[in-house]
C-alpha positions as CSV (number, residue, x, y, z in Angstrom):
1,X,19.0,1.2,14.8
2,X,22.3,3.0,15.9
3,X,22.6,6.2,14.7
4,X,26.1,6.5,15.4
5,X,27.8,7.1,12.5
6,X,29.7,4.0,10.8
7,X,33.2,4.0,9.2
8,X,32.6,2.0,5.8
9,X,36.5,3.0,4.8
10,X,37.6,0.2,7.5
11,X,35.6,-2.3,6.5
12,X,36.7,-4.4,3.6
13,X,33.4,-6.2,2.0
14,X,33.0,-8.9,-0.6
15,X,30.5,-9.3,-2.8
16,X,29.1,-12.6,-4.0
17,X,27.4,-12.6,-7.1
18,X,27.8,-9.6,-9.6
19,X,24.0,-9.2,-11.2
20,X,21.6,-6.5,-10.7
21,X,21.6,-6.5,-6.9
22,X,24.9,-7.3,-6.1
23,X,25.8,-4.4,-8.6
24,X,23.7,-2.2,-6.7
25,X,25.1,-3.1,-3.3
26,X,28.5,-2.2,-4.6
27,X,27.9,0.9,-6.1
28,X,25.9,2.0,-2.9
29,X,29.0,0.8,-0.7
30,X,31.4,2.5,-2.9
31,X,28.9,5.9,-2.2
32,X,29.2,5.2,1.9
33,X,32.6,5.1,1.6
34,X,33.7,1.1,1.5
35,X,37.4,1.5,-0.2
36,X,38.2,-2.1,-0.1
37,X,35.7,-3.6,-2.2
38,X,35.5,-7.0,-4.0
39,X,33.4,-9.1,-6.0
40,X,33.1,-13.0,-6.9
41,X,31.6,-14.5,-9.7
42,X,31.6,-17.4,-12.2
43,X,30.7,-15.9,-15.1
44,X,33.3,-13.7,-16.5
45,X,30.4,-11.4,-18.4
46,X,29.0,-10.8,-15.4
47,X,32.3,-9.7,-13.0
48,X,34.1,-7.8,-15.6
49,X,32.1,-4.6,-16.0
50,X,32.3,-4.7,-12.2
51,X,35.4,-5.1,-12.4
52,X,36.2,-2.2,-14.4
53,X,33.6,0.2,-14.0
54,X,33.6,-0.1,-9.8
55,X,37.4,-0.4,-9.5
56,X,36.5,-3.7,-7.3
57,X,38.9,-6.9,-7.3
58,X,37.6,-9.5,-9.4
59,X,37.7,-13.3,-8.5
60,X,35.8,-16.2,-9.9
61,X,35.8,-18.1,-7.3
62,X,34.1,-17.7,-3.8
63,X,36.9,-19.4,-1.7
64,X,40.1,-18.0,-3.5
65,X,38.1,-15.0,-2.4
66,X,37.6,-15.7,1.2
67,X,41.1,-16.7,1.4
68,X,43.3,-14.0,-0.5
69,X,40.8,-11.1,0.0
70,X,40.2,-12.3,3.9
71,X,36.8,-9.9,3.7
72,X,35.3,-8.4,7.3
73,X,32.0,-8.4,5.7
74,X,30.3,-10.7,2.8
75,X,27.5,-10.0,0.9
76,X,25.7,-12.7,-0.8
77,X,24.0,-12.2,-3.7
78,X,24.0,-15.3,-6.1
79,X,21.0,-17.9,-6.4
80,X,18.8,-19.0,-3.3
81,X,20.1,-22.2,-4.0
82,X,23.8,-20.7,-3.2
83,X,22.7,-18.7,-0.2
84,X,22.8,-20.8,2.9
85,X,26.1,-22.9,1.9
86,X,27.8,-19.9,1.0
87,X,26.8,-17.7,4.4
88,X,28.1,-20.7,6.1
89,X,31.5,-20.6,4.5
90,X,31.9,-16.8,5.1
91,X,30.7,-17.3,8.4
92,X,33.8,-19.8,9.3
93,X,36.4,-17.9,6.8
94,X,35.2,-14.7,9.8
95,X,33.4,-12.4,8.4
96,X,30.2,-11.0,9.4
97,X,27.6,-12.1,6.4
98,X,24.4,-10.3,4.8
99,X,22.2,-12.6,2.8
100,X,20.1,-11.2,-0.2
101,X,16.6,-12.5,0.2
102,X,14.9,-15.0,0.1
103,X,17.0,-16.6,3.0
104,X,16.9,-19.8,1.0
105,X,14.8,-22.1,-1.2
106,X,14.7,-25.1,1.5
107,X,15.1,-25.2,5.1
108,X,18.1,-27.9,4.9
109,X,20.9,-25.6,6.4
110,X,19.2,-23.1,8.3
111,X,19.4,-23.8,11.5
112,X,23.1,-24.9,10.9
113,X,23.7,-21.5,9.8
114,X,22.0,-19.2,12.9
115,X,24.0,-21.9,15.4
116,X,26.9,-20.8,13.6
117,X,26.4,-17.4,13.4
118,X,25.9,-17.5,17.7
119,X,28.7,-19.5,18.0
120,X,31.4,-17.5,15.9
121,X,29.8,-14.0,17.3
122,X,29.1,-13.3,13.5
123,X,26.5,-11.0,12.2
124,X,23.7,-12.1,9.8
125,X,21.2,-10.3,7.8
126,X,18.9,-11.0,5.2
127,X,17.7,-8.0,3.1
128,X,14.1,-7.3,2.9
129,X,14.4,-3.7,2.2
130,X,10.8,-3.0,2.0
131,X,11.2,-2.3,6.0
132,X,13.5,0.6,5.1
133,X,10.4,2.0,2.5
134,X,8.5,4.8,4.2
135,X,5.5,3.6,3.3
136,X,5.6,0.5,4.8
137,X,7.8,2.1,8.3
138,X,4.6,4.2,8.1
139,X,2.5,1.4,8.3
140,X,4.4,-0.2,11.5
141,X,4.2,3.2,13.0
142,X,0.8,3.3,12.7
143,X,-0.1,0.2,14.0
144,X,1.9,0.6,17.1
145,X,0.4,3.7,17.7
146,X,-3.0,1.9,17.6
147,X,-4.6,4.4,14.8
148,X,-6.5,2.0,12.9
149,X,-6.8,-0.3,15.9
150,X,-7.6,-4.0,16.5
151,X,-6.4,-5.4,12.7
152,X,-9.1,-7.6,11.5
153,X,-7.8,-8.1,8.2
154,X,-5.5,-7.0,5.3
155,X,-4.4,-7.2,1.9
156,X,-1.4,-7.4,0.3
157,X,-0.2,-7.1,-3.7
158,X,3.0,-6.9,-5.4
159,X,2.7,-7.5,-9.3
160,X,4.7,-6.6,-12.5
161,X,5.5,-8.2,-15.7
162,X,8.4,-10.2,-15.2
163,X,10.4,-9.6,-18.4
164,X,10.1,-5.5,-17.4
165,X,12.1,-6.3,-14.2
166,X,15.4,-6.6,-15.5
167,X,14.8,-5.6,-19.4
168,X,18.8,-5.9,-19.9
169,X,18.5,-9.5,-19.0
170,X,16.8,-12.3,-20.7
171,X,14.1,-13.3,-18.5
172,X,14.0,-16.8,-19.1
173,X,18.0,-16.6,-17.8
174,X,17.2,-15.1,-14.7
175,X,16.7,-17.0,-11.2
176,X,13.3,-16.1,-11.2
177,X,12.3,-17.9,-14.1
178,X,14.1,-21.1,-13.2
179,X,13.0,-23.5,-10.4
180,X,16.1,-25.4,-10.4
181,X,17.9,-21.7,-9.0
182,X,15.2,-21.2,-6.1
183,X,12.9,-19.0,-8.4
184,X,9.9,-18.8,-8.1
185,X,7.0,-15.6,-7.6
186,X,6.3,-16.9,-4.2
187,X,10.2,-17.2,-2.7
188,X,10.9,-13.6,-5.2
189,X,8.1,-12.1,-3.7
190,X,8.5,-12.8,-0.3
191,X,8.8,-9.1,0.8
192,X,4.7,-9.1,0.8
193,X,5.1,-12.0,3.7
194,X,8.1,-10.5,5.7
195,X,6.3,-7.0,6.1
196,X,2.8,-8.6,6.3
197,X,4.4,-10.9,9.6
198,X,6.2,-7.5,10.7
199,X,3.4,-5.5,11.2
200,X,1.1,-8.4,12.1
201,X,2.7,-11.2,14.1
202,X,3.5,-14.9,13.3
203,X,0.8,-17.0,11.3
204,X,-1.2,-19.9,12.3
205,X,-2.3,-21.3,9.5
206,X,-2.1,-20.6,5.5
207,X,-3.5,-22.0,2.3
208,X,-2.6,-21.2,-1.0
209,X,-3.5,-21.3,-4.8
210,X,-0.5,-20.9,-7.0
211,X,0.2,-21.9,-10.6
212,X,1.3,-20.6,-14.0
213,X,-1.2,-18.7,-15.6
214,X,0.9,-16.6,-18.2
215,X,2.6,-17.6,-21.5
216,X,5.7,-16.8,-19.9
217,X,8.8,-19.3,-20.8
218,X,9.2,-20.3,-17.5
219,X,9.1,-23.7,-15.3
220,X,7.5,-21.7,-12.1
221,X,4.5,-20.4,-10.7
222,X,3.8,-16.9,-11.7
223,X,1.1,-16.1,-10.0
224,X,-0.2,-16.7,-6.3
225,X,-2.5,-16.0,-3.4
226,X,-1.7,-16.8,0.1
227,X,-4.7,-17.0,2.5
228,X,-3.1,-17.0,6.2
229,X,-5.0,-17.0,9.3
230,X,-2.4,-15.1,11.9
231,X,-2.3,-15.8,15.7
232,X,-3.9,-12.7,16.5
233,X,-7.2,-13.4,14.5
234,X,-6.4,-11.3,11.9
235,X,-7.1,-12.5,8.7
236,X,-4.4,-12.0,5.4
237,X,-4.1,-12.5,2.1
238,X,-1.5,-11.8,-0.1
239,X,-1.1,-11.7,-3.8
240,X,1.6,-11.6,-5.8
241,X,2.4,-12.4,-9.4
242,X,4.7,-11.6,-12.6
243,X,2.2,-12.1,-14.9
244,X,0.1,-9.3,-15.4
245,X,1.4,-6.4,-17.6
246,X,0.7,-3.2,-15.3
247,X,3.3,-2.9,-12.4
248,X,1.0,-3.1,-8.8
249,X,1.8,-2.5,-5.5
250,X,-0.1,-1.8,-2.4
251,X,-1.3,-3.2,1.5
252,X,-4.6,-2.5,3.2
253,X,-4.7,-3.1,6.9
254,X,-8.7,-3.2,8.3
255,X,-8.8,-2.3,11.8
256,X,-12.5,-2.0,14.0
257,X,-11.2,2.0,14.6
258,X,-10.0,3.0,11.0
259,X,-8.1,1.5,7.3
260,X,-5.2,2.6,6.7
261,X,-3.8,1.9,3.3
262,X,-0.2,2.2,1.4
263,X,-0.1,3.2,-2.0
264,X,3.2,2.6,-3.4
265,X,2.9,4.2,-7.2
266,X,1.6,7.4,-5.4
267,X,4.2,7.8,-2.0
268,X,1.2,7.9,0.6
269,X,-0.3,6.2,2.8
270,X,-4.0,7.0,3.9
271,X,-6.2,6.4,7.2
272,X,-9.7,6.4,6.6
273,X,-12.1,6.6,9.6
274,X,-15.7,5.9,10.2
275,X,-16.1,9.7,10.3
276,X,-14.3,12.6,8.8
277,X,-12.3,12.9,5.5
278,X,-9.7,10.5,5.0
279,X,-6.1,11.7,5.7
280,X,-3.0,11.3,3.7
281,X,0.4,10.5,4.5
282,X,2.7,11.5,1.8
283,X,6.7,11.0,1.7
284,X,9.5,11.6,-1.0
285,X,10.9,8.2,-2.3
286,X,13.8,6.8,-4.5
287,X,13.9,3.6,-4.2
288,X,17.8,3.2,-3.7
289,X,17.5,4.7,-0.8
290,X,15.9,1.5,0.8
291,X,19.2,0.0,-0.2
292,X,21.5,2.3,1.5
293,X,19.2,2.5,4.4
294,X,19.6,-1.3,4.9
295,X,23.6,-1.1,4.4
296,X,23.8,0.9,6.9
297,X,21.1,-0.7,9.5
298,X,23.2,-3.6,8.9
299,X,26.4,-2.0,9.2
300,X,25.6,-0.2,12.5
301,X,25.6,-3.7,14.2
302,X,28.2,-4.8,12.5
303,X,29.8,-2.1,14.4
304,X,28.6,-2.2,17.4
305,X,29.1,-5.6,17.8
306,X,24.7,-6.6,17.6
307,X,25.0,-10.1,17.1
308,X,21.6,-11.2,18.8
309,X,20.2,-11.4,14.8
310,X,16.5,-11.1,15.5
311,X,16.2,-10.7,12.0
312,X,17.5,-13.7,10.8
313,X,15.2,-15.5,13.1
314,X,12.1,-13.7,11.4
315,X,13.6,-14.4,7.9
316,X,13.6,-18.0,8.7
317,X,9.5,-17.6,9.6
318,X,9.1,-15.8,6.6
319,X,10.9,-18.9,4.8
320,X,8.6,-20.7,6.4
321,X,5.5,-19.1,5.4
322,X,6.8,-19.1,1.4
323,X,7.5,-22.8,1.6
324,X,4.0,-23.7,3.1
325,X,2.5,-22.1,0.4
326,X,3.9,-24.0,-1.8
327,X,3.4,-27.3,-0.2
328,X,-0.7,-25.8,-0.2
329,X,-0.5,-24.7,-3.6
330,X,1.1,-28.2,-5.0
331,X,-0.9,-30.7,-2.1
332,X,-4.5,-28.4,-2.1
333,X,-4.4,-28.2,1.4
334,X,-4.5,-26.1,4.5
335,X,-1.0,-25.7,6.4
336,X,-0.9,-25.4,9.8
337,X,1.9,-23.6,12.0
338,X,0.6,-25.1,15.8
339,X,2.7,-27.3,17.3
């Protein structure tokens, strides 16, 4: 990560898609200092309190966009079903793009998009801000420092009650909900796999049960559990679900030296040895501040020119991983990740 300060005011930056995340990126821009600031969307309800309350250029159409706003940077924050068309257009209009995760909701496109993105020269991100949480950078730390040693197994859980994640929103509206947009726990959820494969290393093989389990008005699975094998041994699994009605989230990593374990509701994370009292890790945390740390990771090779995009090579695994469960889930089935 450079740490060499980035100047936002040159930088003019489009915004595709005008919900809850694309209002947050523009807010947070506007903060770091982005002046020329503009947002696409269809619906009209959605762009105009951006419109008015951010002081951003409105358009309702992604190309009039590309071509009267001409935009250094695009972020895209519409469906997953929009994602990997839409990078591909900013990507040949020149601009450098950051993708909202999931990457996509198919693989079709993918590899059209990183060859594109090494040919122009562009820049391409996908936002899993749970690597900017402190929490979870404590986590990496730790296991590159080898406290808790050789990882044997771990445990991941993300869960809250759908219709409490956006309360202003009619649930059965959102993406989420709605199969046909690329919803879905498993794709939503994916920050469990993409910091599970971060710390860990790439998978071998998964399985997965998945399903609806709730009363919820939706035509998706809202609750799953991924079982992975990973190359180094280690054994995973991974819950996640909108179902149940208390908000959890947590990881435990077993290693043969020590557990450490991330608590998200309390900011700590702890180590627990064989011996001795367990030891506690605590942090301050407001959760924006993932979101402005990621702006600016993102920005700082913008900047300086980074375009190898290691990340969007790991958010294409993590892809991956999510669409393999739910080829387990629907087929009952291991899934394998050996050539």
């Amino acid at each position: 990560m450079n740490s060499a300060p980035v100047p936002f005011a040159q930088y003019s930056v489009l915004v595709a898609g005008a919900g809850s995340i694309g209002r947050r990126h523009m807010a947070n821009l506007r903060q770091l200092g982005t002046r020329k600031l503009a947002a696409t969307d269809p619906d009209a309800g959605r762009l105009r309190p951006v419109v008015d309350d951010l002081g951003v250029a409105g358009f309702a159409d992604l190309d009039e966009a590309l071509r009267s706003f001409k935009p250094d940077v695009v972020f895209v924050c519409t469906p997953p079903v929009c994602h990997v068309e839409q990078a591909l257009c900013a990507l040949r209009s020149g601009a450098d793009v950051f993708i909202e995760k999931p990457l996509s909701h198919r693989l079709d496109g993918v590899s059209a998009l990183q060859v594109e993105a090494g040919k122009l020269g562009r820049v391409v991100r996908v936002g899993y801000n749970l690597r900017f949480n402190p929490g979870i950078q404590t986590l990496k730390r730790l296991v590159e420092e080898g406290v808790p040693g050789r990882i044997l197994w771990a445990r991941a859980e993300v869960a809250q009650y759908l219709p409490d994640w956006r309360p202003w929103q009619d649930y059965r509206q959102s993406y989420t909900a709605r199969r046909e947009l690329g919803g879905g726990i498993i794709l939503d959820a994916s920050h469990e796999i993409d910091y599970m494969l971060w710390l860990l290393g790439p998978p071998r093989e998964l399985t997965c049960m998945a399903g609806q389990v709730s009363g919820l008005e939706v035509n998706v699975e809202d609750c799953a559990t991924i079982l992975i094998r990973l190359c180094s041994g280690a054994q995973a699994d991974i819950h996640m679900d909108f179902a149940q009605r208390t908000a959890s989230r947590s990881c435990v990593l077993a290693g043969d030296a020590a557990t450490v374990v991330w608590d998200h509701a309390e900011n700590q994370v702890g180590i627990i040895r064989p011996e001795g009292a367990p030891e506690f890790i605590k942090y301050d945390f407001e959760a924006n501040q993932m979101y402005i740390a990621e702006i600016e990771d993102f920005f700082s090779c913008v900047h300086g020119r980074v375009t190898a995009n290691q990340g969007l090579a790991e958010s294409e695994l993590t892809l991956r991983v999510a669409l393999a469960a739910l080829t387990s889930a629907s087929e009952r089935k291991w899934v394998s990740f050996e050539q």
